[in-house]
N, C-alpha and C positions, 0 to 999 in steps of 0.2 A: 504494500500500500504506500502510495506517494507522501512524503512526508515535506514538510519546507526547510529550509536550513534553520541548521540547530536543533532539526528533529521537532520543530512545530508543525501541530495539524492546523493543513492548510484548509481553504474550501476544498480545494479537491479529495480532499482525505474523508473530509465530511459527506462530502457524497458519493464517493466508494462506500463508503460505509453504510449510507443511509437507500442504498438504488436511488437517488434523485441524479435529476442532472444541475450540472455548477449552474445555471440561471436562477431555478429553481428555488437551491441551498446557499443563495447571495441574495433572492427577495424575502426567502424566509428569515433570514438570519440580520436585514436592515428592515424588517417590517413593513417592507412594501406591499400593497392591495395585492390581491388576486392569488392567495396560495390558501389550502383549506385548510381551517383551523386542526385538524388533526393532522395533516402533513407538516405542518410549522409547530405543532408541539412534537412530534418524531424527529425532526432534524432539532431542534435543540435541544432533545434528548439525549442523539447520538454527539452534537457537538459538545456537550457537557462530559460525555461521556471519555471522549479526546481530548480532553482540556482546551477542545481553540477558544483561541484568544481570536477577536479584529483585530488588524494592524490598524493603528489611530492616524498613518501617515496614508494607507490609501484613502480612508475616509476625508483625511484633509484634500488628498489630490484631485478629489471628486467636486471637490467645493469651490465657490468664487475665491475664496482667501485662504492659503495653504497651512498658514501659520509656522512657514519656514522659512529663517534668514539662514543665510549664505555667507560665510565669512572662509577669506586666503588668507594665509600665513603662508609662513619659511619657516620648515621643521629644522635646528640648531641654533633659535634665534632663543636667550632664555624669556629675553623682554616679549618677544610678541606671547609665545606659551603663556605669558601673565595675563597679558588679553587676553588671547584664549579662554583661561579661567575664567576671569570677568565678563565676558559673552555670556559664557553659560548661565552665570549663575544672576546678570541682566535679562535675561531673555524667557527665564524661566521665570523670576519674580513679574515679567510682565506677559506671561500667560503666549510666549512662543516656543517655537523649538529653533535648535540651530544643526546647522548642517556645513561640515567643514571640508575645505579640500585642500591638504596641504602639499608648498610646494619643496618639492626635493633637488636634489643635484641628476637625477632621473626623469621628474615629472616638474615640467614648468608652470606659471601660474596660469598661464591659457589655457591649458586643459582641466585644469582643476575648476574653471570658472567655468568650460564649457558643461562640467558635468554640475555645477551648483546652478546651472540656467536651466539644464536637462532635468532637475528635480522639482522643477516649477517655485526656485526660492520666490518667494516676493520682494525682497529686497537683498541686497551683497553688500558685505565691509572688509573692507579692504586692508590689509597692514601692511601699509608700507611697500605695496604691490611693486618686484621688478619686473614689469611688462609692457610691450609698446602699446605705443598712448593710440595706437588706432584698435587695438586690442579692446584696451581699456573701456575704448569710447563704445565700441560693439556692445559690449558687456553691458553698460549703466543705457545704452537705447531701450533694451529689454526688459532691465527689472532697475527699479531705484537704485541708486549708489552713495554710499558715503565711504571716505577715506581716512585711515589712523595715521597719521605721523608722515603724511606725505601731500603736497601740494600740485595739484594738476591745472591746466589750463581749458578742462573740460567746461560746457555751460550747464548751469541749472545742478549739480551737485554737492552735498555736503564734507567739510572737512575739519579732522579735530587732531587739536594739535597740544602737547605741552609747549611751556613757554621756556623753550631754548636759551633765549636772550637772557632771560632771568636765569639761569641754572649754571649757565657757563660765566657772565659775572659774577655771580656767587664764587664760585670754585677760584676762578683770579685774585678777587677781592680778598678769600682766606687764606689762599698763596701767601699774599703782600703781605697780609698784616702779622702770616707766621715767621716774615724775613726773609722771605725768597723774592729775589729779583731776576734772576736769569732762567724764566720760566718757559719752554717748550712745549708749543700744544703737536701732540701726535693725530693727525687732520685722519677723516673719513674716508678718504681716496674717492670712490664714487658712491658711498650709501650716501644714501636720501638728504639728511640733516646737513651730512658734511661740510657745506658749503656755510651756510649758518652757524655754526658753532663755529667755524674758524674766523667767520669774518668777527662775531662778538666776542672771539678771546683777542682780536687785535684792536678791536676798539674798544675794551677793558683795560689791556695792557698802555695803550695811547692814554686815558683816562691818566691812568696811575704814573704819567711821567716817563714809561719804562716802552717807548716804539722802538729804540735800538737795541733792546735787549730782545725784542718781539723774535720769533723762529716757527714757522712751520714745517714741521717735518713730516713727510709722506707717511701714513700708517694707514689702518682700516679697522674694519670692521669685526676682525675675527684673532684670535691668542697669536697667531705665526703671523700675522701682521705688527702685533706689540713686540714679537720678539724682533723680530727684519729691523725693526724703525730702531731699538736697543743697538742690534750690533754694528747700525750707520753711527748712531751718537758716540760708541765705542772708541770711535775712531778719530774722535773729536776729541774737547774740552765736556765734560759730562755738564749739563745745565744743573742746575737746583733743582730741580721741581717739571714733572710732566703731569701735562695734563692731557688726558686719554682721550678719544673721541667716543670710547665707550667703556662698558664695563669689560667685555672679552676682550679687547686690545689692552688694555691694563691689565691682567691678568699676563696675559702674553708677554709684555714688559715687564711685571714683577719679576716672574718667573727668571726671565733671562736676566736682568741685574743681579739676583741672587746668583745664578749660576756661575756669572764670572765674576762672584766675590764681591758686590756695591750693596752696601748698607743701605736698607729701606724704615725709617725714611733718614735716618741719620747724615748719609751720603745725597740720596736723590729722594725728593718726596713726589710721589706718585696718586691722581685720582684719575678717576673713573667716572662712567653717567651710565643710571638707568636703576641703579640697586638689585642688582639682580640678588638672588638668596643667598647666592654664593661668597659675595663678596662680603658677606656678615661672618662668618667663618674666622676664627683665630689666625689662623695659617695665610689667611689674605685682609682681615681688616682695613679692608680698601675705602679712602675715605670719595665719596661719591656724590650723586645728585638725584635723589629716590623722584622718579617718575608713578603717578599714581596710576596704574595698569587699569586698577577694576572702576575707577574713575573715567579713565578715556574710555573703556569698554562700555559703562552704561550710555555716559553722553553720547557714544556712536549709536545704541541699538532706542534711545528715546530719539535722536534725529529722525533715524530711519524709521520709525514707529510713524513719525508725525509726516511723515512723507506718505507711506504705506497706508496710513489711515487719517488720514485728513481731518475726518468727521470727529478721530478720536484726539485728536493733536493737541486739546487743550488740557486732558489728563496725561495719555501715553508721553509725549512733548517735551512734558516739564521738566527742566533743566536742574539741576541740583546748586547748591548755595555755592557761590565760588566761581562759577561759571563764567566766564566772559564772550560771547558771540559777536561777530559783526558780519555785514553784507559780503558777499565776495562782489565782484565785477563782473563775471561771469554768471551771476546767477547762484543762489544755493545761500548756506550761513556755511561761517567758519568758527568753531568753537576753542578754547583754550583753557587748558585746566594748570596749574598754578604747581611748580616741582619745589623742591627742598632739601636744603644742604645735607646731608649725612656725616656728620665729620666721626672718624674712624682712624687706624693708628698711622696710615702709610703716609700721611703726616703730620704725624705729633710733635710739637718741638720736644729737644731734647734726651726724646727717646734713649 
């Protein structure tokens, strides 16, 4: 007898079992007219008997409103996985489900987007999406779109963003005031922010008297980028003080300052951005710039709520305390949730 995956009985199991046919045992089992009241207490006889269950996601795909969002990530990213969480447990307190398709070094975000349209999401969120912008734009014709941590040039969609500006002054600012002058930001190379967080660590450093001390040095995104950018400064005058373009790039740099013997932070003081869990850890006490994950997670999935349901926009909508929105040019709001210094040991004075 046919079973469904995972060994649940399906309708068809149901009506093996019952001699009906699958139309039959799908209008008895959704109470639709026309089946005789004793043929529809025998199939839900037998189907009690099977344990089926309805699957509650075809019942939604039957219907005008799915009540499924769509959200890409980049599986080794720790920061988007925090969204992630945050999705979930937005999306569930406001009465939808989600549905993810993550991208791999095997599987690009275009496919994972084609199969989150192929599910009938009603709306997609984006983190931080690398994919081309004609892709992109295909994607959000179909079903509503809003974007985490990335800026597009698209019209009519939403984008939510932590405030960079403020996070990366912050981080300069505790530099200065710990003694470090000859501060080196290790730049994003091509992620998203990059370009912004570099340009506000030189117009912090400019601020602070200190543009001839300013240095950007090529880094990125990932540990063996923090390390590469370590063994260029090697080869140099070592600066005071790095500031990371993220938290796995500082990691990447600890690592390799420790390995060729440079005292952290005695020698070289070292931050980071994003807080990932990790960096709470004794063995890395990375002092950072905690990004509210489950914070941008809900303001993306109440935008898209208020898009998706219009009617509902002045509950689902509502924005949480702290929140700062303005118009884009192109259409859409742009939202911004408010980051916070983490100070941690990698630069304690004194240490």
């Amino acid at each position: 007898m046919a079973q469904g995956r995972n060994g649940r009985a399906t309708i068809a199991t149901v009506a093996a079992r019952a001699g009906r046919s699958i139309s039959t045992v799908s209008a008895a089992l959704n109470g639709s007219p026309g089946v005789a009241a004793s043929t529809r207490e025998e199939i839900l006889r037998v189907a009690g008997e099977l344990g089926y269950e309805a699957d509650p996601r075809a019942r939604l795909l039957r219907s005008r409103h799915t009540g499924l969002i769509g959200a890409s990530f980049a599986v080794g990213q720790a920061f988007q996985g925090q969204i992630v969480d945050g999705l979930y447990r937005a999306c569930s307190e406001l009465g939808h489900s989600l549905v993810l398709a993550a991208s791999t070094p095997h599987r690009d975000v275009a496919q994972g987007l084609r199969g989150l349209l192929s599910e009938r999401c009603e709306g997609l969120i984006l983190i931080d999406p690398d994919v081309a912008a004609p892709v992109l734009a295909g994607a959000v014709e179909r079903a509503q779109g809003v974007l985490i941590c990335t800026s597009t040039g698209l019209a009519d969609v939403d984008e939510v963003h932590s405030r960079d500006d403020v996070g990366v002054t912050a981080l300069v600012d505790h530099l200065v005031m710990t003694g470090r002058r000859r501060i080196v930001h290790l730049d994003g190379a091509d992620e998203t922010a990059a370009e912004l967080r570099a340009r506000t660590y030189l117009t912090a450093m400019e601020n602070h008297g200190l543009a001839g001390l300013s240095r950007v040095v090529p880094g990125g995104g990932d540990e063996e980028s923090g390390a590469r950018a370590v063994q260029v400064l090697l080869g140099d005058r070592l600066p005071e003080a790095l500031l990371c373009f993220n938290d796995h790039c500082a990691v990447g740099a600890l690592m390799e300052l420790r390995r060729q013997g440079v005292r952290v932070p005695q020698d070289v003081a070292i931050t980071g951005y994003d807080d990932i869990p990790v960096t709470a850890v004794s063995s890395f006490s990375l002092t950072t710039v905690h990004q509210d994950a489950g914070l941008l997670a809900e303001v993306a999935v109440r935008a898209l709520l208020g898009r998706v349901h219009p009617e509902q926009a002045q509950t689902m909508g509502i924005m949480p305390p702290g929140v700062v929105s303005r118009a884009r040019p192109q259409g859409g709001s742009a939202y911004f949730v408010m980051p916070s210094l983490v100070l941690r040991g990698t630069t304690a004075v004194g240490a």
